[in-house]
N, C-alpha and C positions, 0 to 999 in steps of 0.2 A: 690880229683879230679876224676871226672867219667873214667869210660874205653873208653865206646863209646858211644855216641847215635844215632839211627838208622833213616832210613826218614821216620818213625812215629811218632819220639818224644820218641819213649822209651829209658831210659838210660842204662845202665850196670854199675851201680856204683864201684860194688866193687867186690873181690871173693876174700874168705878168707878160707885158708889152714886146714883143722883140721883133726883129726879123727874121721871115723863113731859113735863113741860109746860118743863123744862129742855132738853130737845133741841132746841128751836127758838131757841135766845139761846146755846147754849153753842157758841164756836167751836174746831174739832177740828184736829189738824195732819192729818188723813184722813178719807176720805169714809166717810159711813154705809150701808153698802152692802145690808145684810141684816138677819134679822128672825129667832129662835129664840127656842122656849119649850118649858117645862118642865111636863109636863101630869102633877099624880098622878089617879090612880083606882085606888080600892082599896088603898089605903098602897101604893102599885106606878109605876112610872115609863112612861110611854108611850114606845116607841120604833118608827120606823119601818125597813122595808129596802129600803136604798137601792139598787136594780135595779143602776145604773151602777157602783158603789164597791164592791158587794155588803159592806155594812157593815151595822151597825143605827144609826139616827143619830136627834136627836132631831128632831120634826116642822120648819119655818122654809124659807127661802130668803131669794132677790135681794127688793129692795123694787124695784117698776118706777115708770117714771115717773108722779108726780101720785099717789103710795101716801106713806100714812104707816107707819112702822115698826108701829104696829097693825094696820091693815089689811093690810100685808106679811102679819103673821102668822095672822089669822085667815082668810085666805084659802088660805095654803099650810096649815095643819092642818086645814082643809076639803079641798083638793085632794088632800093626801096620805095620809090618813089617815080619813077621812069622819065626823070627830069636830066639832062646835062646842062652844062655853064661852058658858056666860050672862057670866063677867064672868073678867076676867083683869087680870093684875097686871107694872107695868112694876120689872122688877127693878133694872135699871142699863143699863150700855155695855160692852163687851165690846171688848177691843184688839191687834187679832193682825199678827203679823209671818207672811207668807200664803207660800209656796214658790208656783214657775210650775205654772198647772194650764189647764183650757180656761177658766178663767173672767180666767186672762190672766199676764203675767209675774208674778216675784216682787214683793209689794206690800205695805204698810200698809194698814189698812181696819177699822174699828169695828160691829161690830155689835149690836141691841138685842137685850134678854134679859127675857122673860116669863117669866112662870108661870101658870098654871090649875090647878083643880081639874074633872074631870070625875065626874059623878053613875054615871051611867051608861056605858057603852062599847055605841059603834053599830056596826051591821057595816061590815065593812071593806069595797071594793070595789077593788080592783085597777089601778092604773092606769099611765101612764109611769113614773113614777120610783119607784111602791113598791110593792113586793111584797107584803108583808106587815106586820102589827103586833103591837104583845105590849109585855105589861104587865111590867115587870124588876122586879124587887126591890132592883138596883140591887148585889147580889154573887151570882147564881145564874151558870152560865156556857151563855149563848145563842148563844154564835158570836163574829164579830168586832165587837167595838164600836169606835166613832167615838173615839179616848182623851180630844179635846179634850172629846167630847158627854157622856162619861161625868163628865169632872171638873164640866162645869157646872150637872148634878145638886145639887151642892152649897152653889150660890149659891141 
């Protein structure tokens, strides 16, 4: 049974427990595409806005060639958000049934799921795909959120 499906159709099937060092020996029925994390600071949730979706979403993207889903992550929460983590946490695998979008037809696709704690919040700077950032509380009402991004707050 799904977790949830969002008002585009996309599903969240599943999200399954493991160890980082399991991603390399576990074989998937789909590819591992991307990279998201869950960053608090200040008992508050980090989220970014996403320019293109005009959404709030949580920091992550594509993992590109010769990246590891860590590295995926800690470079897009660098890129998007001008934030780093001394040390971060591999939560599980993440398993969505994906509606057509430009990232390609309808498809299966799994992605990894961090978490961090940040000390501090650096300033923002502005770039391609985010506008801005802000700390949620995770029920205050900031605009439109991501529904998949808000539920996985919760893992």
């Amino acid at each position: 049974m799904a977790i949830m499906t969002d008002e585009k159709g996309n599903i969240f099937l599943a999200f399954t427990e493991m160890e980082e060092n399991q991603l390399d020996v576990t074989e998937l029925d789909a590819p591992l595409t991307h990279a998201l994390i869950v960053v608090k600071c200040q008992g508050k949730y980090l989220f970014m806005h996403n320019k293109w979706r005009n959404s709030w979403e949580l920091p992550g993207g594509i993992i590109e060639d010769g990246e590891t889903a860590r590295e995926c992550v800690v470079r897009e929460l660098l890129e998007e958000t001008n934030q780093q983590l001394q040390a971060l946490t591999f939560k599980g695998l993440m398993k969505f049934r994906l509606q057509p979008s430009f990232h390609g037809p309808e498809r299966t696709e799994y992605g990894a799921l961090f978490s961090g704690q940040l000390d501090q919040l650096h300033d923002f700077v502005e770039n391609d795909e985010a506008s801005a950032i802000i700390l949620w509380d995770g029920s205050s009402d900031i605009g439109h959120i991501a529904e998949i991004d808000k539920k996985l707050i919760e893992f």
